[in-house]
C-alpha positions in Angstrom: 72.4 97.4 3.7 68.9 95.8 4.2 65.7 97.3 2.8 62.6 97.0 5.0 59.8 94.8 2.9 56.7 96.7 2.1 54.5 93.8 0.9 51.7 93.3 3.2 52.1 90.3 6.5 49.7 87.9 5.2 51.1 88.0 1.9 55.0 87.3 3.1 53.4 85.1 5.3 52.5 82.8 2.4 55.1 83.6 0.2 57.7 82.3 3.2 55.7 79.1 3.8 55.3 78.5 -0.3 59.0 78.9 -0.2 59.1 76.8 3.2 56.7 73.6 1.7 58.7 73.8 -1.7 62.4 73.3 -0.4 60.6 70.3 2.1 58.4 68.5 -0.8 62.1 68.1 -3.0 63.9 67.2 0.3 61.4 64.4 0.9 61.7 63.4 -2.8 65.5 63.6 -2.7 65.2 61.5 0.1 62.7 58.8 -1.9 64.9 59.1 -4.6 68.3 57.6 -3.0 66.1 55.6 -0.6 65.0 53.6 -3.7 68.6 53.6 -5.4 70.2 52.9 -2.5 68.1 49.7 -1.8 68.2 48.3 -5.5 71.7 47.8 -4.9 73.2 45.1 -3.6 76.5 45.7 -2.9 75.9 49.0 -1.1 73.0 47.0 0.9 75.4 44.6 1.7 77.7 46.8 3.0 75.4 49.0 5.5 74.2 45.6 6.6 77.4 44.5 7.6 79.5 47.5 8.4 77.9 48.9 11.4 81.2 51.6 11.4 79.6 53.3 7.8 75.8 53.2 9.5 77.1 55.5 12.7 79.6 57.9 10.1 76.4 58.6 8.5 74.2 59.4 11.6 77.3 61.9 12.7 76.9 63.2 9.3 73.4 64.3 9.5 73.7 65.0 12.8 76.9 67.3 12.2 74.5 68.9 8.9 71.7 69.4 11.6 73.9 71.4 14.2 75.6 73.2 11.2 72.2 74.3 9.5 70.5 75.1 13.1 73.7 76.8 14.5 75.1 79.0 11.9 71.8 79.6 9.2 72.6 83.9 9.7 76.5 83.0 8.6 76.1 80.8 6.1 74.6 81.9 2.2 71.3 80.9 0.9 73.1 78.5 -1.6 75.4 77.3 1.2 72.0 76.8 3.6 70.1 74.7 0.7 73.2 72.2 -0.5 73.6 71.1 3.4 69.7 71.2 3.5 69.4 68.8 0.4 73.1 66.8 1.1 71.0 65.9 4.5 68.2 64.8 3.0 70.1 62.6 0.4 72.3 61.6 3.0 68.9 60.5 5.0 67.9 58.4 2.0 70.6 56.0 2.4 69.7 55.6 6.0 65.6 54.9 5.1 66.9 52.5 2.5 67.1 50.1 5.1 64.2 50.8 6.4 62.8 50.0 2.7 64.2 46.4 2.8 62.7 46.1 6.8 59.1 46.6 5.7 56.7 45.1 2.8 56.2 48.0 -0.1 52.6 48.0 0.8 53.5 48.7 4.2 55.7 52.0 3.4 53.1 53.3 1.0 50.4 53.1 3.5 52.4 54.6 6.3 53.5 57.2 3.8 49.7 58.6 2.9 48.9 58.2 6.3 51.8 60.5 7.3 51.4 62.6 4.4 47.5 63.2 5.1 47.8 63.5 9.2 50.8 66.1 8.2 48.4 68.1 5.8 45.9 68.6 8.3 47.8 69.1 11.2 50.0 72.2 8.7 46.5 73.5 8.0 45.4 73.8 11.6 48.9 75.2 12.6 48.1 78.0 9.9 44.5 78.7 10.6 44.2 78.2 14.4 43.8 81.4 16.4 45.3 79.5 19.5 48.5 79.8 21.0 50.1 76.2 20.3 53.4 77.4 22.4 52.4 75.7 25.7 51.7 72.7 23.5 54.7 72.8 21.7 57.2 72.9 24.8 55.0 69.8 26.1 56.0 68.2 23.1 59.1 69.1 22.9 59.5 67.9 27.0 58.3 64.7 25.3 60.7 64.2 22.6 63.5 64.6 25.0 61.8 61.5 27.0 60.9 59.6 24.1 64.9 59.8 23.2 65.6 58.2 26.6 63.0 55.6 26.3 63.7 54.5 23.0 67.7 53.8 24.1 66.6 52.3 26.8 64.5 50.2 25.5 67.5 49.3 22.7 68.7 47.2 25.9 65.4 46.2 27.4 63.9 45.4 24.2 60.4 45.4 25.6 57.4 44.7 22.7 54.6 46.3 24.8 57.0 49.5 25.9 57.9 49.9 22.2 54.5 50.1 21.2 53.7 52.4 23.9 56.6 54.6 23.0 55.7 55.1 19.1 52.2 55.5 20.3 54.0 58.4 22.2 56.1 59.4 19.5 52.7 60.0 17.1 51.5 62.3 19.7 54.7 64.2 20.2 55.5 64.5 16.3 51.7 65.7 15.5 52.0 68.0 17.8 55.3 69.5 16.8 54.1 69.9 12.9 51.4 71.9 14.3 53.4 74.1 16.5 56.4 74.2 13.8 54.2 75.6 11.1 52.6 78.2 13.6 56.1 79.1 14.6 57.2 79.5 11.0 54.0 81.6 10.4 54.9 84.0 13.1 58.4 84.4 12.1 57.4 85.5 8.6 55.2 88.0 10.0 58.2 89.8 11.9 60.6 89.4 8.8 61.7 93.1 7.8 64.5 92.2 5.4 65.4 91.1 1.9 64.9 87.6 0.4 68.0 86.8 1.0 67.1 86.6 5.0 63.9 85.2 3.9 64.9 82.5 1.9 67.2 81.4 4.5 64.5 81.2 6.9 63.0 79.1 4.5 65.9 76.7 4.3 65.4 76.5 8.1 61.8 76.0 8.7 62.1 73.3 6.1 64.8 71.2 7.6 62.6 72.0 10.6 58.8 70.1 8.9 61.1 67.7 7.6 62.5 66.5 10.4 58.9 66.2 11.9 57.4 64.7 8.4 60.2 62.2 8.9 59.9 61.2 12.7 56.3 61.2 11.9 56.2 58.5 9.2 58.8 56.4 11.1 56.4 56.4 14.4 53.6 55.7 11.9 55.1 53.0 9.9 56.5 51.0 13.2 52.6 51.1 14.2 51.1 50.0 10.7 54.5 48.1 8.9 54.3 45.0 7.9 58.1 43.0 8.4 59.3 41.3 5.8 60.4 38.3 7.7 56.9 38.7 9.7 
């Protein structure tokens, strides 16, 4: 049976997105963690380099983690909901630590405070604005779907000018999303009638959701500012 939650909106509200920033902020370090492992080791590195087989298991991987989380969040426990949430992200480091090797260290750190500080300001307008970023978000999400296309595409094409353009896009799309996510997530808690054990699992969900964005984010950001190592 589920008990109706007396404690005031604005105080669930916060409590949900404490809950929300704090399973996100150990995602992202989980994800640092095995990014740096990963890439200090070169037989693994020498494997993802040369097995392209391994590289696509581990996209269907996340992928299939992505769909499972998304899909079935109200089925699955709160445990259950955080393990796939933190095997993703750890499962994501091993992808970024190619990404490591790609790009100069100087180059990473930049595009990660960038990211980091856009994505602070962009949460704290989500939170505070009194406007409806729904219309927005849609747009965006419109967007993503076409930035998908383009970037495959352009896989083929390999046009330098239509890449740019394209993460240029992909800034745009991503900022806007963190915005909308976090309003989105705000408005949720405010609805939220049940126990913690609901609650948490919405937690687990919107912070798959910011990381997703945080991630996207930095990669658009890091294509625009990175440095090659072979540059």
């Amino acid at each position: 049976m589920e008990y109706a939650d007396s404690r005031p909106y604005s105080l669930r509200s916060k409590n949900l997105l404490y809950r929300v920033y704090g399973f996100m902020a150990i995602a992202l370090c989980i994800t640092a963690l095995v990014a740096y492992y990963v890439s200090t080791q070169p037989l693994i590195m020498n494997t993802l380099f040369t097995n392209r087989w391994i590289v696509f298991g581990f996209f269907i991987a996340q992928l299939a983690l992505v769909i499972t989380l998304s899909a079935a969040i109200y089925r699955l426990s709160f445990r259950m909901a955080l393990f796939l949430f933190f095997l993703y992200s750890a499962l994501m480091g091993v992808t970024f630590s190619t990404i490591i090797l790609s790009y100069t260290p100087s180059s990473v750190y930049t595009a990660f405070f960038v990211t980091s500080a856009m994505f602070a300001c962009l949460a704290l307008y989500g939170y505070t604005t009194k406007s409806d970023l729904t219309g927005l978000g849609n747009y965006a999400f419109m967007g993503l779907v076409g930035l998908i296309i383009g970037f495959l595409a352009n896989m083929y094409f390999a046009n330098g000018p239509f890449d740019y353009v394209l993460t240029l896009i992909g800034v745009v799309v991503f900022s806007i999303l963190s915005a909308y996510d976090v309003q989105k997530i705000k408005r949720i808690s405010e609805t939220l009638y049940e126990k913690n054990e609901m609650e948490n699992k919405i937690a687990v969900l919107g912070a798959l959701t910011l990381y997703l964005d945080f991630i996207n984010l930095f990669l658009m950001i890091l294509r625009l500012v990175g440095r090659r190592n072979n540059d």
